[in-house]
Biopython code that builds the backbone (N, CA, C, O; Angstrom):
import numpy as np
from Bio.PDB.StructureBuilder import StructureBuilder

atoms = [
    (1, "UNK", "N", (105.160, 108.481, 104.182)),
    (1, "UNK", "CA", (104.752, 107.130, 103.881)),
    (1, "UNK", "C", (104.372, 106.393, 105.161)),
    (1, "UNK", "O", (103.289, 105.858, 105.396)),
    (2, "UNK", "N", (105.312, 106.445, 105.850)),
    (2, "UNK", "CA", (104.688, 105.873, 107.672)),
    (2, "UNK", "C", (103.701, 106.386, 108.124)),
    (2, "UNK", "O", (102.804, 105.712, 108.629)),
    (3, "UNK", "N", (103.666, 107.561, 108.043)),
    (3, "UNK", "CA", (102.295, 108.325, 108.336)),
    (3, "UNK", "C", (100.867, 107.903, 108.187)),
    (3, "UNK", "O", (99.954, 107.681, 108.982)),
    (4, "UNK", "N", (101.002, 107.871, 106.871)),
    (4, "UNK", "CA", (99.818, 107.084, 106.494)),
    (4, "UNK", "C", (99.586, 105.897, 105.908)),
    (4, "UNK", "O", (98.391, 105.684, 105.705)),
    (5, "UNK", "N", (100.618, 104.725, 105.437)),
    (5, "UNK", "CA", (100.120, 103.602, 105.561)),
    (5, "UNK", "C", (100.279, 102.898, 106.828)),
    (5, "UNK", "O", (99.365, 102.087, 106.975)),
    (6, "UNK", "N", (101.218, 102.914, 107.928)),
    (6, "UNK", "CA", (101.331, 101.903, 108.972)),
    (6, "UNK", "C", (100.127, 102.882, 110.101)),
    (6, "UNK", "O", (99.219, 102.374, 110.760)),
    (7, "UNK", "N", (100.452, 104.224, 110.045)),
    (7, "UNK", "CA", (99.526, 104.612, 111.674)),
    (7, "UNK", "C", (98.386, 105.002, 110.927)),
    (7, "UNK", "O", (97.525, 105.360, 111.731)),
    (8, "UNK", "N", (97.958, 105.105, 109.687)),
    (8, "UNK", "CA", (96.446, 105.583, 109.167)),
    (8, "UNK", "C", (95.970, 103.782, 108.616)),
    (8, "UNK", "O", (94.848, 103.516, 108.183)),
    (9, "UNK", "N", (96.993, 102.838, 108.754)),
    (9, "UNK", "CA", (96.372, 101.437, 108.535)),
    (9, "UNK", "C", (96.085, 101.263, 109.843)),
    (9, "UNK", "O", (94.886, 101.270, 110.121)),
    (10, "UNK", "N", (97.164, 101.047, 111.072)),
    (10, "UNK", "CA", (96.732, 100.735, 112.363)),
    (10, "UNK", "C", (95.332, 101.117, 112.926)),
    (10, "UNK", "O", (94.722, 100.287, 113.600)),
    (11, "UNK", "N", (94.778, 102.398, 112.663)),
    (11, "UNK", "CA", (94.211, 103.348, 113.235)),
    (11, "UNK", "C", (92.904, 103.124, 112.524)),
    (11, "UNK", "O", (91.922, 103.131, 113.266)),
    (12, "UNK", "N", (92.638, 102.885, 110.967)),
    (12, "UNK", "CA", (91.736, 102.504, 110.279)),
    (12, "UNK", "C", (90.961, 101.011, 110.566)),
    (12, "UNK", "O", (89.768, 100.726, 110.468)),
    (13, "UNK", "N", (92.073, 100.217, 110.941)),
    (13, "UNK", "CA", (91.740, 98.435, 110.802)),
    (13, "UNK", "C", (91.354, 98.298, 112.506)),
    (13, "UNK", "O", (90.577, 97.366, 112.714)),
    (14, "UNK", "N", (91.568, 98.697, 113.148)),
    (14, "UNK", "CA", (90.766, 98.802, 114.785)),
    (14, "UNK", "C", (89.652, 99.666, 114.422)),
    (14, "UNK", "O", (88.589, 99.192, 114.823)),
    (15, "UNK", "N", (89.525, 100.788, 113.792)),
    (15, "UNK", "CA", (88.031, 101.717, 113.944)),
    (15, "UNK", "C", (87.349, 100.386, 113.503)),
    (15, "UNK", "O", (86.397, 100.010, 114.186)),
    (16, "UNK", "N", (87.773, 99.558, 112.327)),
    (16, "UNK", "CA", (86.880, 98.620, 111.451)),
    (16, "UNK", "C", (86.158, 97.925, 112.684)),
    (16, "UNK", "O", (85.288, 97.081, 112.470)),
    (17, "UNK", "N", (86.494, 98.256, 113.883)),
    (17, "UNK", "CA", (85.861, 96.747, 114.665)),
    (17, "UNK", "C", (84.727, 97.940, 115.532)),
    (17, "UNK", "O", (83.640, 97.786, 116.088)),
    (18, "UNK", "N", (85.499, 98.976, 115.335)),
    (18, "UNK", "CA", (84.148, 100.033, 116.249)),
    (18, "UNK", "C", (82.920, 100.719, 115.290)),
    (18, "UNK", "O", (81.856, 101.304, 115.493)),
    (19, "UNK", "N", (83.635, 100.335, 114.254)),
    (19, "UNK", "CA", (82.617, 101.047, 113.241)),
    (19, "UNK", "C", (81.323, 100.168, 112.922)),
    (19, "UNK", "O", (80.237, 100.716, 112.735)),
    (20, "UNK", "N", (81.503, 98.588, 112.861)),
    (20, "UNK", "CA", (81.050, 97.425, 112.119)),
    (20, "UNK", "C", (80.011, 97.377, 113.627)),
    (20, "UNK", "O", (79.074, 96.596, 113.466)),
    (21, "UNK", "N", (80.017, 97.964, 114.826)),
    (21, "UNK", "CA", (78.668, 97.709, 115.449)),
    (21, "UNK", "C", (77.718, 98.734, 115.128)),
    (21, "UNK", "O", (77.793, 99.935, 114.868)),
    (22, "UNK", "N", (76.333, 97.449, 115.278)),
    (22, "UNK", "CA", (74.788, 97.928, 114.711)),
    (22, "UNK", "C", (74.420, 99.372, 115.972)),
    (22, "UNK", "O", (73.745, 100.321, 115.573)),
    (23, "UNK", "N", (74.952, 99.346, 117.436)),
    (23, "UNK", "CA", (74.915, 100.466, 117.816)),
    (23, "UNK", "C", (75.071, 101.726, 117.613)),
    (23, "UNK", "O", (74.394, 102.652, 118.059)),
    (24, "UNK", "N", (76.333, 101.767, 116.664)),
    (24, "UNK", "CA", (76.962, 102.684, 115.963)),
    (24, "UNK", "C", (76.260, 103.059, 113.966)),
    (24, "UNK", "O", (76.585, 103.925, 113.153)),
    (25, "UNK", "N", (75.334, 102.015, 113.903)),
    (25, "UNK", "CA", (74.783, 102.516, 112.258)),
    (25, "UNK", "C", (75.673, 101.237, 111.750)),
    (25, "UNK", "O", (75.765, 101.255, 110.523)),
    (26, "UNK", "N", (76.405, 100.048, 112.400)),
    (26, "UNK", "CA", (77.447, 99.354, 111.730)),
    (26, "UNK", "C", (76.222, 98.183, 111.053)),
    (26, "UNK", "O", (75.046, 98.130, 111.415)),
    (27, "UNK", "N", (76.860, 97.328, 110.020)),
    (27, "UNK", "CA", (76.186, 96.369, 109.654)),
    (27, "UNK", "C", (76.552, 94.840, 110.477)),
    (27, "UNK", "O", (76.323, 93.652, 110.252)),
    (28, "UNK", "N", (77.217, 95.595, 111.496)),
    (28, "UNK", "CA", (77.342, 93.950, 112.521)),
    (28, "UNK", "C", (78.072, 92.768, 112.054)),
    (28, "UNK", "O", (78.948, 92.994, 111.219)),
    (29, "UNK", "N", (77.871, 91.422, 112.461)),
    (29, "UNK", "CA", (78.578, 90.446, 111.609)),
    (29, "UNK", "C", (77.344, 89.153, 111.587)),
    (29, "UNK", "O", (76.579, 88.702, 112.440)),
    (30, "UNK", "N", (77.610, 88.855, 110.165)),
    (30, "UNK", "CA", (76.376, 87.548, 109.806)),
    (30, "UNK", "C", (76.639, 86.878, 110.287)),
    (30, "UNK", "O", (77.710, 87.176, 110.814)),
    (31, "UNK", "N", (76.327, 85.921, 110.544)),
    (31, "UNK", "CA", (76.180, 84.769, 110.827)),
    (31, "UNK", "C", (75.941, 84.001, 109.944)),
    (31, "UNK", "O", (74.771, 83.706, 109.699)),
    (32, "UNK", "N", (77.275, 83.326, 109.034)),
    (32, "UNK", "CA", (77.327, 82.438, 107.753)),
    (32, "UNK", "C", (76.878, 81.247, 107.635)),
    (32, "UNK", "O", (76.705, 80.660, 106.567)),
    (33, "UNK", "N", (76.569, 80.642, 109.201)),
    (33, "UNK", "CA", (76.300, 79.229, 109.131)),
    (33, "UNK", "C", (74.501, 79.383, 108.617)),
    (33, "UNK", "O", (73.841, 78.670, 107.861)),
    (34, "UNK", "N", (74.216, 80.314, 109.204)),
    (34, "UNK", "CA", (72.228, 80.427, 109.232)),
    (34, "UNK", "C", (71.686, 79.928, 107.631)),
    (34, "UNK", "O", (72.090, 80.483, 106.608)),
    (35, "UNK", "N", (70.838, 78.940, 107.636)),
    (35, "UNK", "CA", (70.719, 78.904, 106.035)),
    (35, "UNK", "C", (70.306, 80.035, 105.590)),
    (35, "UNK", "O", (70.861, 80.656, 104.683)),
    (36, "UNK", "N", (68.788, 80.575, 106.495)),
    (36, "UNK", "CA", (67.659, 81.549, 105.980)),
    (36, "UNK", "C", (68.478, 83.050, 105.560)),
    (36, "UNK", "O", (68.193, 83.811, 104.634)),
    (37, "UNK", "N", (69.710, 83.193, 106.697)),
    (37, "UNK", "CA", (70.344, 84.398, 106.634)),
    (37, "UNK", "C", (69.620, 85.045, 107.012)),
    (37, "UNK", "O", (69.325, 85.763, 106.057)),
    (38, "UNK", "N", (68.919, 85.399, 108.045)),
    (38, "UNK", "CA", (67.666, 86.051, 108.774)),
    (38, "UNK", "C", (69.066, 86.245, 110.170)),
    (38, "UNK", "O", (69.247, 87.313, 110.754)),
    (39, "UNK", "N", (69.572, 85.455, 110.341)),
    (39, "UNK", "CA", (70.522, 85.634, 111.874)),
    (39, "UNK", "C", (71.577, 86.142, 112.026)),
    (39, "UNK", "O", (72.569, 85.441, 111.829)),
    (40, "UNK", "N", (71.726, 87.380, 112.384)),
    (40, "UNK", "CA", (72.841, 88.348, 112.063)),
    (40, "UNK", "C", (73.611, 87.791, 113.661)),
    (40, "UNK", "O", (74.764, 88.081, 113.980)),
    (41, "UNK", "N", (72.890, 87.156, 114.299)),
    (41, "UNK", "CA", (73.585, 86.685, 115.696)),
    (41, "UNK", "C", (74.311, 88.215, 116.371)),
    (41, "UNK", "O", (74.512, 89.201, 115.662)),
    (42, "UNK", "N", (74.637, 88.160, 117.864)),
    (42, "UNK", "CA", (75.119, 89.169, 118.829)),
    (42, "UNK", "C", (76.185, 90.079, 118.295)),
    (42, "UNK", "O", (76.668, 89.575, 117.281)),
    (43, "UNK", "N", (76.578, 90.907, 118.512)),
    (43, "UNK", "CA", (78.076, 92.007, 118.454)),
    (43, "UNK", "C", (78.682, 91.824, 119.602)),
    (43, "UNK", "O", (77.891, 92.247, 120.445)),
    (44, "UNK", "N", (79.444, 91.513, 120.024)),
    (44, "UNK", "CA", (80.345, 91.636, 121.308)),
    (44, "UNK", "C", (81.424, 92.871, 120.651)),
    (44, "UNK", "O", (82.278, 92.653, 119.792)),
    (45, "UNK", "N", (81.266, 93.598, 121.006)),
    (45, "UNK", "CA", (81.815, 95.404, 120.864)),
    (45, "UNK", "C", (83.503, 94.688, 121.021)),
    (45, "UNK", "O", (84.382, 94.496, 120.181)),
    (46, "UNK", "N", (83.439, 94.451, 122.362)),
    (46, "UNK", "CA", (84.829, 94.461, 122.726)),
    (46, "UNK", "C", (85.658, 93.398, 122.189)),
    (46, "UNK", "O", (86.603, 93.603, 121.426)),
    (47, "UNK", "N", (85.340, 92.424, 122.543)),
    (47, "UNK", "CA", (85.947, 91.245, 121.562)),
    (47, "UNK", "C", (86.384, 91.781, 120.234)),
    (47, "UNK", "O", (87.573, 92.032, 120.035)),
    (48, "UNK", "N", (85.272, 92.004, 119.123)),
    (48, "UNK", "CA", (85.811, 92.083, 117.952)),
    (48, "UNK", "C", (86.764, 93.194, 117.931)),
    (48, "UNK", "O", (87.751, 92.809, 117.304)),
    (49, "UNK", "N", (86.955, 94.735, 118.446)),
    (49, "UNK", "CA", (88.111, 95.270, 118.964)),
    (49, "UNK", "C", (89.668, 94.665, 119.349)),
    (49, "UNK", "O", (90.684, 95.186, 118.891)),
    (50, "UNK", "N", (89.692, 93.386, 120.340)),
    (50, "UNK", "CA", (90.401, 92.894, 120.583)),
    (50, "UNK", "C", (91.002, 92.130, 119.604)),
    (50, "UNK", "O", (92.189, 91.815, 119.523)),
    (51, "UNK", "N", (90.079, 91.856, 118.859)),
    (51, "UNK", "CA", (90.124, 90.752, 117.459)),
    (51, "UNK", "C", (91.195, 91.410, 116.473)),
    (51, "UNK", "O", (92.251, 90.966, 116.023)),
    (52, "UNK", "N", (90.295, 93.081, 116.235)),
    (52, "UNK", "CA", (91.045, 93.661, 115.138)),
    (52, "UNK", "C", (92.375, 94.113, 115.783)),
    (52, "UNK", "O", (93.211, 94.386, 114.922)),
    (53, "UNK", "N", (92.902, 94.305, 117.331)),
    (53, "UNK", "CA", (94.093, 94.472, 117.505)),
    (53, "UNK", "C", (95.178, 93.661, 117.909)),
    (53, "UNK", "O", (96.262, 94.051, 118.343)),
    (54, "UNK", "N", (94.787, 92.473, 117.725)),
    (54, "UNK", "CA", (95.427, 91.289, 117.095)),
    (54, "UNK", "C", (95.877, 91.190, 116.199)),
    (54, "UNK", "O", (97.092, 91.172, 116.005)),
    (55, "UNK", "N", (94.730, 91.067, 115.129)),
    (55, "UNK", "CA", (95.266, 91.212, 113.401)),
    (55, "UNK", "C", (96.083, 92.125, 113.102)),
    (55, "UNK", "O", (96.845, 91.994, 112.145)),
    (56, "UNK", "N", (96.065, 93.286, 113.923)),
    (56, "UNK", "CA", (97.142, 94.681, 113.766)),
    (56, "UNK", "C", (98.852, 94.483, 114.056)),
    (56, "UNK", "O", (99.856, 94.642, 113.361)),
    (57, "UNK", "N", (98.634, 94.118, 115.249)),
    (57, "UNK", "CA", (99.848, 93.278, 115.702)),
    (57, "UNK", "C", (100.599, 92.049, 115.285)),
    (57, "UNK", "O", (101.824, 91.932, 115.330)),
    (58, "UNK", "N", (99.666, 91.061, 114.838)),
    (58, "UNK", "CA", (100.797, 89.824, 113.855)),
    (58, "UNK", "C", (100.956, 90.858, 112.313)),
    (58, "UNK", "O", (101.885, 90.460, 111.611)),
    (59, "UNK", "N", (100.507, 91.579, 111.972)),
    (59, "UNK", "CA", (100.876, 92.251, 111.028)),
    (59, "UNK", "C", (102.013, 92.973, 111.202)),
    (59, "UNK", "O", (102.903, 92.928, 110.353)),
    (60, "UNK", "N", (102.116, 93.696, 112.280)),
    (60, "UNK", "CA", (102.999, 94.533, 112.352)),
    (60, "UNK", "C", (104.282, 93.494, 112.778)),
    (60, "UNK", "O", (105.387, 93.910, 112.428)),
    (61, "UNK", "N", (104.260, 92.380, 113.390)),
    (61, "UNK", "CA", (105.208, 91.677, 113.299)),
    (61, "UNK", "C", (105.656, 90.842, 112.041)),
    (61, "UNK", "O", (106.747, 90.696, 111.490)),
    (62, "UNK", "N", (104.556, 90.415, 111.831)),
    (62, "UNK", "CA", (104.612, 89.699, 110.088)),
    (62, "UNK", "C", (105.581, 90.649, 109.138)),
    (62, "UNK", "O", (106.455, 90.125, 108.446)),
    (63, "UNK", "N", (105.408, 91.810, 109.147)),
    (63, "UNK", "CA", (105.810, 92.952, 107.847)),
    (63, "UNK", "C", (107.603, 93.485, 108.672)),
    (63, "UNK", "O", (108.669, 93.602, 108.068)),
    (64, "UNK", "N", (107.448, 93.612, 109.547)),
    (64, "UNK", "CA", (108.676, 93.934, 110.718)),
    (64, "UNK", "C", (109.834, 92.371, 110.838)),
    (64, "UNK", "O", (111.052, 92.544, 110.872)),
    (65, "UNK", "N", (109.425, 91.407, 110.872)),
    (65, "UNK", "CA", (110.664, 90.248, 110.549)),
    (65, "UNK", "C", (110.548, 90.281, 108.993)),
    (65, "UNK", "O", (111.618, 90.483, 108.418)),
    (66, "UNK", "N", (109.485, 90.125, 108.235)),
    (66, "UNK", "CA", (110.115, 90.038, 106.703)),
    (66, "UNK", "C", (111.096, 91.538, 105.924)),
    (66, "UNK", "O", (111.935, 91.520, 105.023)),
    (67, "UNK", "N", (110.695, 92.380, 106.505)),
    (67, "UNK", "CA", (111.568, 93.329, 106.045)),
    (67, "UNK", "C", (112.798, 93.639, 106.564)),
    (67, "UNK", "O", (113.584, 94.322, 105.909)),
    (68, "UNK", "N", (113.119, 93.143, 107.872)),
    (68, "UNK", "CA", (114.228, 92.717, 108.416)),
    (68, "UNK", "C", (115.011, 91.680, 107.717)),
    (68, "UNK", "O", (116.240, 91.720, 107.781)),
    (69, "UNK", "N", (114.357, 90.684, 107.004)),
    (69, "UNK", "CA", (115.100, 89.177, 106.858)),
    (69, "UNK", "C", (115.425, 90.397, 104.968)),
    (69, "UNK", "O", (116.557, 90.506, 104.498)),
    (70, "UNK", "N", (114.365, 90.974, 104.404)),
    (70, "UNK", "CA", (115.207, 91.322, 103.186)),
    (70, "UNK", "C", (116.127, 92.296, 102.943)),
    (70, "UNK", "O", (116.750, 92.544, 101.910)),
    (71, "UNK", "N", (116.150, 93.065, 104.508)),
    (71, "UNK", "CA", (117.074, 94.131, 104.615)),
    (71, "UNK", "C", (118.530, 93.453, 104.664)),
    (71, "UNK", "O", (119.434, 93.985, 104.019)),
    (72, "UNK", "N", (118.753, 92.413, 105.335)),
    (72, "UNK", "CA", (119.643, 91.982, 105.921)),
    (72, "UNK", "C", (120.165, 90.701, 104.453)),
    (72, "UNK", "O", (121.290, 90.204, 104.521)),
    (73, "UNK", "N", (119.425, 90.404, 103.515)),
    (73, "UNK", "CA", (119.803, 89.591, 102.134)),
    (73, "UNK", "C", (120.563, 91.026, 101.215)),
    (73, "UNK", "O", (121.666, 91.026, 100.668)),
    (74, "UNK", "N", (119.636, 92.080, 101.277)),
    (74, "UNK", "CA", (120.264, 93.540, 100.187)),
    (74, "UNK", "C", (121.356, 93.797, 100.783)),
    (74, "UNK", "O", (122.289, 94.024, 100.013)),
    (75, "UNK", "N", (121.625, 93.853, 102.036)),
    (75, "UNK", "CA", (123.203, 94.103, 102.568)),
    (75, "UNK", "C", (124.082, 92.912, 102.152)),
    (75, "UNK", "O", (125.184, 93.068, 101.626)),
    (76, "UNK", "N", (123.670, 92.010, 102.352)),
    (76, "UNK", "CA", (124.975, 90.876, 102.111)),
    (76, "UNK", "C", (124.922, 90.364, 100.436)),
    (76, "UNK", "O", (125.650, 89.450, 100.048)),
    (77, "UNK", "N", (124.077, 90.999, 99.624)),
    (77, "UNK", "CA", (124.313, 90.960, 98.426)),
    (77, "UNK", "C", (124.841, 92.143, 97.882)),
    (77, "UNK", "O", (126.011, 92.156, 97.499)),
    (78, "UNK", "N", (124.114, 93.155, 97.797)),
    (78, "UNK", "CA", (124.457, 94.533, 96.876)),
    (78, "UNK", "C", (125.134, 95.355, 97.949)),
    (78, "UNK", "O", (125.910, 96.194, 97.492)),
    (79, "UNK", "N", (125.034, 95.321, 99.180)),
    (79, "UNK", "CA", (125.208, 96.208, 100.241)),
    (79, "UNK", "C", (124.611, 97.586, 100.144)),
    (79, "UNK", "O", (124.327, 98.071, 99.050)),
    (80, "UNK", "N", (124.437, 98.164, 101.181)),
    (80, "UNK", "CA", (123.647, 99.540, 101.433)),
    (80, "UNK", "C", (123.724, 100.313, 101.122)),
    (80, "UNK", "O", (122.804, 100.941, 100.599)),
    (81, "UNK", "N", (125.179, 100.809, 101.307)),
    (81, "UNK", "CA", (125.726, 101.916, 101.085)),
    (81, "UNK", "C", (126.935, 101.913, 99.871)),
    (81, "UNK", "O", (127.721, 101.054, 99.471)),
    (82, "UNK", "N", (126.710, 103.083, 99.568)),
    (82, "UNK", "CA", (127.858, 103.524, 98.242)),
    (82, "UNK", "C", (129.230, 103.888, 98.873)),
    (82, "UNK", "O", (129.406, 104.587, 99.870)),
    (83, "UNK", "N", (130.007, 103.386, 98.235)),
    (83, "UNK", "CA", (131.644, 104.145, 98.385)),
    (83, "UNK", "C", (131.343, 105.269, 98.750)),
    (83, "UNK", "O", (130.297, 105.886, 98.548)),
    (84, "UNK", "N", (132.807, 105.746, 99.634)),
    (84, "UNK", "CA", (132.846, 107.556, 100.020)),
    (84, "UNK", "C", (132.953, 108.233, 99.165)),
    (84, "UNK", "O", (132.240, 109.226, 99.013)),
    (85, "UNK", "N", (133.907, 107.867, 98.346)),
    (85, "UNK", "CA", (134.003, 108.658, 97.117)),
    (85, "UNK", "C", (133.036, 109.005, 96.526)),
    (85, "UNK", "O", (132.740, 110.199, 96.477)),
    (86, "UNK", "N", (132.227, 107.966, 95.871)),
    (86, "UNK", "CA", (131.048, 108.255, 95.415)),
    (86, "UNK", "C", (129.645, 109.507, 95.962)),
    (86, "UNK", "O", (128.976, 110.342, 95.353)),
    (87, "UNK", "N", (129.725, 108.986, 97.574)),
    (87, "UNK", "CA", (128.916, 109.987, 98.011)),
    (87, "UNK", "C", (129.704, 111.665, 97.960)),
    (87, "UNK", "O", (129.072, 112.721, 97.972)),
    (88, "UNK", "N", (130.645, 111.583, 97.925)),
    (88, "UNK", "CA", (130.964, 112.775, 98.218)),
    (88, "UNK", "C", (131.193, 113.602, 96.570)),
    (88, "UNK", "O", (131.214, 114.813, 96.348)),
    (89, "UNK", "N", (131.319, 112.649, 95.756)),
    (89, "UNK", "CA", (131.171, 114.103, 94.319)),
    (89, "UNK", "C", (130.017, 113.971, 94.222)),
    (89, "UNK", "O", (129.517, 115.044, 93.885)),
    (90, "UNK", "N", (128.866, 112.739, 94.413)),
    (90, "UNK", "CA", (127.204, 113.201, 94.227)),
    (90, "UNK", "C", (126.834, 111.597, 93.457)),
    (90, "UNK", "O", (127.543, 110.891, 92.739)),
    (91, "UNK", "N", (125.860, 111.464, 93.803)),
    (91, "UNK", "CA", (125.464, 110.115, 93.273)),
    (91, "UNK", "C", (124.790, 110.349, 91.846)),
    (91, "UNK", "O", (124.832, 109.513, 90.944)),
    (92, "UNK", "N", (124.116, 111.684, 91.750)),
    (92, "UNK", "CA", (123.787, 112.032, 90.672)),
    (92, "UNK", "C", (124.858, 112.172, 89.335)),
    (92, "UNK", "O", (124.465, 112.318, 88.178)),
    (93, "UNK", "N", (126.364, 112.092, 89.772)),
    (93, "UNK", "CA", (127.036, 112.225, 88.694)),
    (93, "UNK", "C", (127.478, 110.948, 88.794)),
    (93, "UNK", "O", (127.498, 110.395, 87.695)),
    (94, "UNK", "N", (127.902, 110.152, 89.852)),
    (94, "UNK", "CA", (128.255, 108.711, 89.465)),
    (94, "UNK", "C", (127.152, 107.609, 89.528)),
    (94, "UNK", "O", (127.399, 106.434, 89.258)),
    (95, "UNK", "N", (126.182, 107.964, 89.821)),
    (95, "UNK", "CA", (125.201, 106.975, 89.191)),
    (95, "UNK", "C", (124.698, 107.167, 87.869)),
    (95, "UNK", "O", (124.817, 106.184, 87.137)),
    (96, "UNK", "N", (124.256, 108.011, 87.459)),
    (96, "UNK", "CA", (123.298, 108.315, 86.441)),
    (96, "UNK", "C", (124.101, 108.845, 85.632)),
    (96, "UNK", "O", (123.680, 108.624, 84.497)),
    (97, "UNK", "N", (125.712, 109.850, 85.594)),
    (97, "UNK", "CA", (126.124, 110.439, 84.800)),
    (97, "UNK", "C", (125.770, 111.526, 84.307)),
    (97, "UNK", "O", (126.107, 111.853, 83.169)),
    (98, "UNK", "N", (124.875, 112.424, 85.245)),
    (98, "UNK", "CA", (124.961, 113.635, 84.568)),
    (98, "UNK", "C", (124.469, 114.487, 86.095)),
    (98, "UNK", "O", (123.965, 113.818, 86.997)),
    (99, "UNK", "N", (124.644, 115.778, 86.237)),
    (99, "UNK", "CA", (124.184, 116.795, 87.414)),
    (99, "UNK", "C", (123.341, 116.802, 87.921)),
    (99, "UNK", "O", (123.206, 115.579, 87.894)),
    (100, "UNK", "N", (122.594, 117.094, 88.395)),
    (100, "UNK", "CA", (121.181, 117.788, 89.243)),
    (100, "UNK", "C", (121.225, 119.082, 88.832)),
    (100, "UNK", "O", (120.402, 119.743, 88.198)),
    (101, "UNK", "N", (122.704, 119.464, 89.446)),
    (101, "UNK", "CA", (122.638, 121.144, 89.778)),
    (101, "UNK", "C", (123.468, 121.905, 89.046)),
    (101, "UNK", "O", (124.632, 121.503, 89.080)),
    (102, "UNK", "N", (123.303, 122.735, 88.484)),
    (102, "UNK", "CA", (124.565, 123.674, 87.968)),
    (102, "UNK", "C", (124.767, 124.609, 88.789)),
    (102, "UNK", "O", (123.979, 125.553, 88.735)),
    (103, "UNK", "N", (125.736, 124.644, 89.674)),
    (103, "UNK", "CA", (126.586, 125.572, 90.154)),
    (103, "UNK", "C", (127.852, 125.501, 90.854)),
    (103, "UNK", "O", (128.433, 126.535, 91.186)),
]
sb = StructureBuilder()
sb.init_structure("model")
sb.init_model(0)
sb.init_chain("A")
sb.init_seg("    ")
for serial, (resi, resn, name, xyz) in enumerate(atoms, 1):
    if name == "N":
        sb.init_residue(resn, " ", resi, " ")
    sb.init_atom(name, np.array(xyz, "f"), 0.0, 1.0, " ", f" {name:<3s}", serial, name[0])
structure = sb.get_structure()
C-alpha cells in the first residue's frame, strides 16, 4: 500500500510538472485570464517542478499530522491493542468465534 500510493503518488505528482512542458509533447499551462484563449503564456520548467514539490510536501505533512491526531483519538478511545490473552489463543477465535486453522 505505501508502495504505491504515497511513493507512486510522490513520484507521479512531480513527473506532473515535467511532463506538462510543451518541450517534452506537454500541453503547458493556459493562461485563464486571456479572453481569446490564443495565450498559452511561458513554461518555466523549474518553477512549476518546485511548485509540484511543494504540493507534495504540505501533503505529506497535511496526511502525516491528521493521521497522527486520529491515531492518537483510536488509542485513547478503543485502544490499539488486544489483551494478552486474547492474542495468544488467536484473535480469530476470540474475535470472530470460530478458527482459521485446523490443527
Amino acid at each position: 500500500m505505501f508502495g504505491v500510493h504515497c511513493v507512486g503518488g510522490v513520484i507521479g505528482a512531480i513527473a506532473t510538472g515535467i511532463l506538462v512542458a510543451p518541450s517534452l509533447g506537454g500541453v503547458g499551462l493556459t493562461d485563464y485570464t486571456n479572453i481569446t484563449g490564443n495565450n498559452a503564456g511561458t513554461y518555466a520548467f523549474g518553477q512549476q517542478v518546485i511548485s509540484q514539490i511543494v504540493a507534495v510536501l504540505a501533503t505529506l505533512i497535511w496526511s502525516g499530522v491528521g493521521s497522527a491526531i486520529i491515531y492518537k483519538v483510536v488509542d485513547l478511545v478503543v485502544g490499539l491493542r488486544v489483551p494478552a490473552d486474547s492474542e495468544r489463543e488467536g484473535l480469530d477465535v476470540t474475535d470472530h468465534g470460530e478458527r482459521a486453522y485446523n490443527y
